[in-house]
C-alpha positions in Angstrom: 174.7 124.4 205.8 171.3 124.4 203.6 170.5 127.6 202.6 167.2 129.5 201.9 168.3 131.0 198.7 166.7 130.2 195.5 170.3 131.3 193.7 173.7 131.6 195.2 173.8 135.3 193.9 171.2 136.2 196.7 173.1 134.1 199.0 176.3 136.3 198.2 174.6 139.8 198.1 172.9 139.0 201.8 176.0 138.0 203.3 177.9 141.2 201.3 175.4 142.9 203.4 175.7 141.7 206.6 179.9 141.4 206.4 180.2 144.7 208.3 178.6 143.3 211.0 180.4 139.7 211.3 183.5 141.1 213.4 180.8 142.7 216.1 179.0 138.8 215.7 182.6 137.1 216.5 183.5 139.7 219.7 180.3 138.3 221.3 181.3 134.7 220.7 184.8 135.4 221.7 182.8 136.4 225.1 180.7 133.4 225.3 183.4 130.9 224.7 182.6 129.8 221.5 185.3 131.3 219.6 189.2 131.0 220.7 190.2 134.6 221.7 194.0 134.3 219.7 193.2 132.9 217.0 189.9 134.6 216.1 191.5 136.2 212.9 191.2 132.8 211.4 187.7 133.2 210.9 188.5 136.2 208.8 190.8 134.0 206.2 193.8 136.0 208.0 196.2 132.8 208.5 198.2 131.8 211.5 200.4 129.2 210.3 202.8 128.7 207.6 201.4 127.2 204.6 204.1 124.2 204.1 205.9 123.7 200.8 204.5 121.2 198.2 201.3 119.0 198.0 198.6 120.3 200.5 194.9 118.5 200.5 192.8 120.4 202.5 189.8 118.6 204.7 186.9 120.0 206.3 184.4 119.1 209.0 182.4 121.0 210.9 183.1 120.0 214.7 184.1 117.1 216.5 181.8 114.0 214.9 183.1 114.7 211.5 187.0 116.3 212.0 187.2 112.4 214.2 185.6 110.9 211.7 188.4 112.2 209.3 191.4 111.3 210.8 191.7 107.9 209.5 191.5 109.7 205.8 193.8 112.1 207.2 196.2 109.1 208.0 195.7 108.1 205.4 196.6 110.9 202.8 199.7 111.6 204.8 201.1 107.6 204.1 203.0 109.4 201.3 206.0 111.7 202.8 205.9 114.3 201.0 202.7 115.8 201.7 201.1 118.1 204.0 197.3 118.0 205.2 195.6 121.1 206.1 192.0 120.2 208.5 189.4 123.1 209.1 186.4 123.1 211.6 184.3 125.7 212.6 184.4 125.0 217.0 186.7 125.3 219.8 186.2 121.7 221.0 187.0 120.3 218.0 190.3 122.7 217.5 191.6 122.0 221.0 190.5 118.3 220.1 192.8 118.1 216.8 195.9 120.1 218.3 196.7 117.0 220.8 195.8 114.2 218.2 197.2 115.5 214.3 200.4 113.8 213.3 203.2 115.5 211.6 202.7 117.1 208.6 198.8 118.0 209.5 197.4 121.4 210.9 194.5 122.6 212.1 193.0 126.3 210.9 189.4 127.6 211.6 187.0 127.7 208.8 186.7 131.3 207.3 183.3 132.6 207.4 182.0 132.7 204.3 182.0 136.0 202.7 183.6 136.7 199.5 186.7 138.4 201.2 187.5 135.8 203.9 187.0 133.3 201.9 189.5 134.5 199.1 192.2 135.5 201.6 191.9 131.3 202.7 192.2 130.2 199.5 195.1 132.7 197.8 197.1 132.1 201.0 196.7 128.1 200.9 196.3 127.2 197.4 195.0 123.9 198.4 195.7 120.9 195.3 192.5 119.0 196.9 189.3 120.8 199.2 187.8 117.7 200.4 184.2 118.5 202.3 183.0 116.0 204.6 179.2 114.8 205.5 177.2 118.1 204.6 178.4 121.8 206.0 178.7 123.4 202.3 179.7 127.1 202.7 178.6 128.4 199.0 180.8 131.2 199.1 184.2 128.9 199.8 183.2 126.3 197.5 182.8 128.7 194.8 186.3 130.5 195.8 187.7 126.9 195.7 186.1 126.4 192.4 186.8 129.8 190.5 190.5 128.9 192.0 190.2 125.7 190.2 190.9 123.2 192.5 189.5 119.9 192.6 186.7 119.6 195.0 185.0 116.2 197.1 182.3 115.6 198.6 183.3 112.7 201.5 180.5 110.3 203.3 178.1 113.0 202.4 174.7 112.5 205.0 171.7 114.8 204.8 168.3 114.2 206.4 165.3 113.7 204.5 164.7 117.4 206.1 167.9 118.6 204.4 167.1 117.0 201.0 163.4 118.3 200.6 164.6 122.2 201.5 167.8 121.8 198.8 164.9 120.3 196.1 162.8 123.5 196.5 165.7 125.8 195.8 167.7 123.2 192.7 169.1 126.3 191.1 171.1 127.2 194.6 171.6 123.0 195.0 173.2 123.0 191.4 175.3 126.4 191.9 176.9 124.4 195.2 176.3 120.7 195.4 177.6 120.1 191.4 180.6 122.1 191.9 182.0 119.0 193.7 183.9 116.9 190.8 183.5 113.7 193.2 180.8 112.9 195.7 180.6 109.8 197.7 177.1 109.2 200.0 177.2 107.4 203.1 174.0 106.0 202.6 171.6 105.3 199.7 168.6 107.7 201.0 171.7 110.6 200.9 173.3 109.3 196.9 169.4 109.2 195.7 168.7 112.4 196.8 171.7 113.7 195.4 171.7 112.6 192.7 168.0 114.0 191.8 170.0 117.4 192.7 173.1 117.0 191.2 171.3 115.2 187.3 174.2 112.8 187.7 175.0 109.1 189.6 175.9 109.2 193.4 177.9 106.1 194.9 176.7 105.0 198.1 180.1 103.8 199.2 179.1 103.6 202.8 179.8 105.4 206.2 183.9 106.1 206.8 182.2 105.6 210.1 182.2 102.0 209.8 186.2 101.7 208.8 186.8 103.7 212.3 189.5 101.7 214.9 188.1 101.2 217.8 188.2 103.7 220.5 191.1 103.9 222.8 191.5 104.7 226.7 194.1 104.6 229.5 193.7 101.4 231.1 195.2 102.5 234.3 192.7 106.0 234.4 189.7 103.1 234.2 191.0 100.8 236.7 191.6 103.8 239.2 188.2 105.1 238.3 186.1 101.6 238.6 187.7 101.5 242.3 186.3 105.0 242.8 182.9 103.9 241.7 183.3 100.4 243.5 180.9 97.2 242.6 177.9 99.3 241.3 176.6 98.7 237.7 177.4 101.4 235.5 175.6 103.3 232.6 176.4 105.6 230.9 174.5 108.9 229.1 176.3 109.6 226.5 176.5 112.3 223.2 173.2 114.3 225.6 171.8 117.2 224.3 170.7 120.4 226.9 167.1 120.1 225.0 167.3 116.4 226.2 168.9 116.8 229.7 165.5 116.7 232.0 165.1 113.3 230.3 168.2 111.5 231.7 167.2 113.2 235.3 164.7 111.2 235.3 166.3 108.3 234.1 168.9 108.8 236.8 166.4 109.2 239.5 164.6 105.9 238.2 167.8 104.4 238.3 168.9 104.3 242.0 171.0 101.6 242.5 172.7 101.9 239.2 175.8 104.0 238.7 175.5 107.1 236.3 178.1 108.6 234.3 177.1 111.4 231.7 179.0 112.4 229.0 177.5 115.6 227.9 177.7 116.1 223.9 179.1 119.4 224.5 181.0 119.9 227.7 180.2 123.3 228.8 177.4 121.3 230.3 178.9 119.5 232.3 179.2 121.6 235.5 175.9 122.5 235.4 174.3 118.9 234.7 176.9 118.1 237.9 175.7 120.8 240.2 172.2 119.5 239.2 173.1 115.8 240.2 175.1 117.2 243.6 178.3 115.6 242.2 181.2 116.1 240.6 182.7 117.2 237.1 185.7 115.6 235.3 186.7 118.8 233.9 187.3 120.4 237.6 189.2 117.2 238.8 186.5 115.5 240.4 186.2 112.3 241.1 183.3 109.8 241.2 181.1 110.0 244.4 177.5 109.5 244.8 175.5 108.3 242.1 176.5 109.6 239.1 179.9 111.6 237.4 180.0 113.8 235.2 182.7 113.4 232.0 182.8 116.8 230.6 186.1 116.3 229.0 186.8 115.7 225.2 188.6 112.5 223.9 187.3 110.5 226.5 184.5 108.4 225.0 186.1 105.1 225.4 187.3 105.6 228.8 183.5 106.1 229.7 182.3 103.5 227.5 185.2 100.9 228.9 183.3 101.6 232.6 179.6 100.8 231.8 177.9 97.8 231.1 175.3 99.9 228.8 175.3 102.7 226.9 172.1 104.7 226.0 172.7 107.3 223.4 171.6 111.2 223.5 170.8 113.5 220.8 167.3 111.2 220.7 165.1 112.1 223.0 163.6 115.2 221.8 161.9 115.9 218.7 164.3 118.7 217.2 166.8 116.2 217.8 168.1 113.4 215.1 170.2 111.1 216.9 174.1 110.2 217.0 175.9 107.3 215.4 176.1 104.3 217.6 178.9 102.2 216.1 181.6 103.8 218.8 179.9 102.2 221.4 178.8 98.8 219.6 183.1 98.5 218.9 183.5 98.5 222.5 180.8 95.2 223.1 178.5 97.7 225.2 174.7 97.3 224.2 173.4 100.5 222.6 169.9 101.9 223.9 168.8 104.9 221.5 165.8 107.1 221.4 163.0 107.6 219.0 164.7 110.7 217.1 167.3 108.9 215.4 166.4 110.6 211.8 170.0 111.1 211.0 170.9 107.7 211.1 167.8 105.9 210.2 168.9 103.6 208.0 171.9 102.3 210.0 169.6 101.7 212.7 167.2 100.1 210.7 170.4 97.9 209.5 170.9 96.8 213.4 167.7 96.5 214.4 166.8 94.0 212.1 169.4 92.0 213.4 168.4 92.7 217.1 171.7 94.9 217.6 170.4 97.9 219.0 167.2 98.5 221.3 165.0 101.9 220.2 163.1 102.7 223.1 161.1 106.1 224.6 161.4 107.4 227.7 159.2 105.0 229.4 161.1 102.2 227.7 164.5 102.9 228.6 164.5 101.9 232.5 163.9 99.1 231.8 166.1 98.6 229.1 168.7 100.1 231.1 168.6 97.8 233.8 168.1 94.3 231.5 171.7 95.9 230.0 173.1 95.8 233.9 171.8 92.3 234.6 173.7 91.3 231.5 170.3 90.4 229.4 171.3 92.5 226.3 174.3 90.3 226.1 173.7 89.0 222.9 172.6 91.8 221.5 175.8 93.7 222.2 177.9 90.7 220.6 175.6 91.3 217.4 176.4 95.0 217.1 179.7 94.8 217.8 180.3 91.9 215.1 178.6 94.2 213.0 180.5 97.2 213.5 183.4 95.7 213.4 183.2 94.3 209.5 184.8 96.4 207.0 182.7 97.9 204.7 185.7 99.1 202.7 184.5 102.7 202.1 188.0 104.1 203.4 189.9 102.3 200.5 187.1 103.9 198.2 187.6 107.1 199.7 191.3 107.4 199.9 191.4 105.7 196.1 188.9 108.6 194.7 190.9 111.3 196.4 193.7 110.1 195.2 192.4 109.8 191.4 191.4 113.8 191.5 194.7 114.7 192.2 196.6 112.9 189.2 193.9 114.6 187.3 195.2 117.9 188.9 198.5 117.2 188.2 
């Protein structure tokens, strides 16, 4: 979240204002699906599970790229027994997402929104010993709760855009209210500790992505071989991590594609029937199965079952201009070569890491088919091997990340 506020006191007094209104705000989402119906009181700091007894950290991301990217440091955290994790997101994929995949001793709340009243309710009710914030959705009004409530606070793989950094800059007194409450923050990159740092008027590690300490991604073995003899001898590639703003794009692709097998996995899957009824084929999520040219995974926690089928992968959320590209180190684990747009401003600097090594291909839309089919014909071979001996190096950062969390809360105690 970057706000527009010069001061966190006009943040708080506009959203004072407009708290009245937030309950009418969550009945329309509850209608368009993007809030869960039972457990909607969440969002008003009005819990739904028992708080556990003892030690509680408390993690959040804001949907399903960061809550995966923290369950490692969930893992983690939880390697001592007596200790409970608490993980808050602010979307129903990633909830339904983290109630089939937390272990014991972890559960899952909705964010509050972040008024002054919902946020307090979350914060007297859980008393968290550690609020550990991950990448860069900073809600002022909970980190201030948090801070007033004195608990420790992190900042975890922290990642803004150049975009982000400039509009925090022009509003430092707002930057300084939220960003230097955090007692520890840990960049992912160097562009993200500079720029923090300028903020902040202190030193920012760049410890590295937690993305790069990620296990690769599992699948069923038996669901891909039953769904390879669906789609028979056909080479396959996959769309994956699309964007709606980028859909008419990998039509085309698919149409200059023919004799290539297509299987899209939208980034959000309320697409999916929709991108299927535009193909003529079927959706995952309604029990299809392949036919045609092309299937449609709509379902969540399936990534490396889709990237276990294809012999290349090119990667959505890059082929628009309000677009900034998604991580490609899932798919370079799995030894599939990586294709990715020209909107990749999220992640420049990892893709400037790869492509210096010739372990990623950055290509437009006119690019791509060919691309694509080089990748089917087993040309991008080598490149593949490059990027996935690069992903698959330890850079350490979840040691860092674990130790420094763990260092704030012997301070606490």
């Amino acid at each position: 979240m970057t706000s527009p506020f010069k001061s966190l006191l006009a943040y708080r007094t506009l959203v004072s204002l407009l708290a009245p209104f937030l309950p009418l705000w969550i009945k329309r989402r509850i209608r368009t699906g993007k809030e869960d119906p039972q457990r909607y009181r969440e969002r008003f700091g009005r819990a739904q599970a028992v708080r556990p007894p003892g030690e509680l950290i408390w993690l959040h991301g804001a949907s399903v790229g960061e809550t995966q990217m923290l369950r490692p440091v969930i893992d983690r955290l939880l390697e001592k027994p007596d200790r409970h994790v608490l993980i808050t997101s602010g979307t129903v994929t990633s909830a339904d997402l983290l109630v089939e995949q937390l272990p014991e001793r972890a559960l899952h709340q909705y964010v509050p929104l972040d008024t002054a009243r919902a946020t307090a309710r979350f914060i007297a009710y859980w008393h968290p010993d550690l609020a550990v914030f991950a990448e860069s959705e900073l809600w002022p009004n909970l980190i201030r709760t948090a801070r007033r409530a004195n608990v420790p606070l992190a900042l975890i793989n922290a990642r803004m855009s150049d975009t982000s950094l400039e509009g925090w800059s022009g509003r430092l007194p707002m930057a300084q209210s939220v960003i230097g409450s955090f007692d520890t923050i840990l960049a992912a990159d160097r562009r993200t500790a500079d720029g923090l740092a300028k903020l902040t008027m202190r030193s920012v590690p760049d410890v590295g992505s937690l993305k790069f300490d990620a296990p690769a991604l599992d699948f069923d073995a038996a669901e891909r071989d039953a769904l390879r003899a669906a789609i028979g001898d056909r080479p396959v590639w996959l769309a994956a991590s699309t964007h709606e703003a980028e859909e008419e794009v990998f039509h085309r692709l698919h149409d200059a594609l023919p004799d290539a097998y297509m299987i899209w996995l939208p980034r959000h899957p309320s697409r999916g029937p929709a991108i299927a009824d535009r193909l003529g084929t079927a959706a995952r999520s309604a029990g299809g199965q392949p036919t045609g040219g092309a299937y449609v995974m709509d379902t969540m926690g399936e990534m490396g079952l889709a990237l276990s089928l294809a012999q290349v992968c090119v990667l959505g959320g890059s082929f628009d201009p309000a677009l900034m590209g998604h991580n490609p180190l899932e798919a370079s684990r799995a030894g599939v070569p990586v294709i990715t747009g020209p909107y990749h401003a999220s992640f420049v600097d990892l893709y400037r890491k790869m492509s210096d090594i010739d372990a990623v291909a950055i290509a437009d839309e006119a690019e791509a088919p060919d691309l694509i089919r080089r990748g089917l014909a087993g040309e991008l071979d080598d490149m593949a091997a490059s990027a996935r001996t690069f992903a698959s190096e330890s850079s350490g950062t979840l040691d860092r990340t674990v130790r420094e969390l763990e260092q704030l809360l012997r301070r606490r105690r």
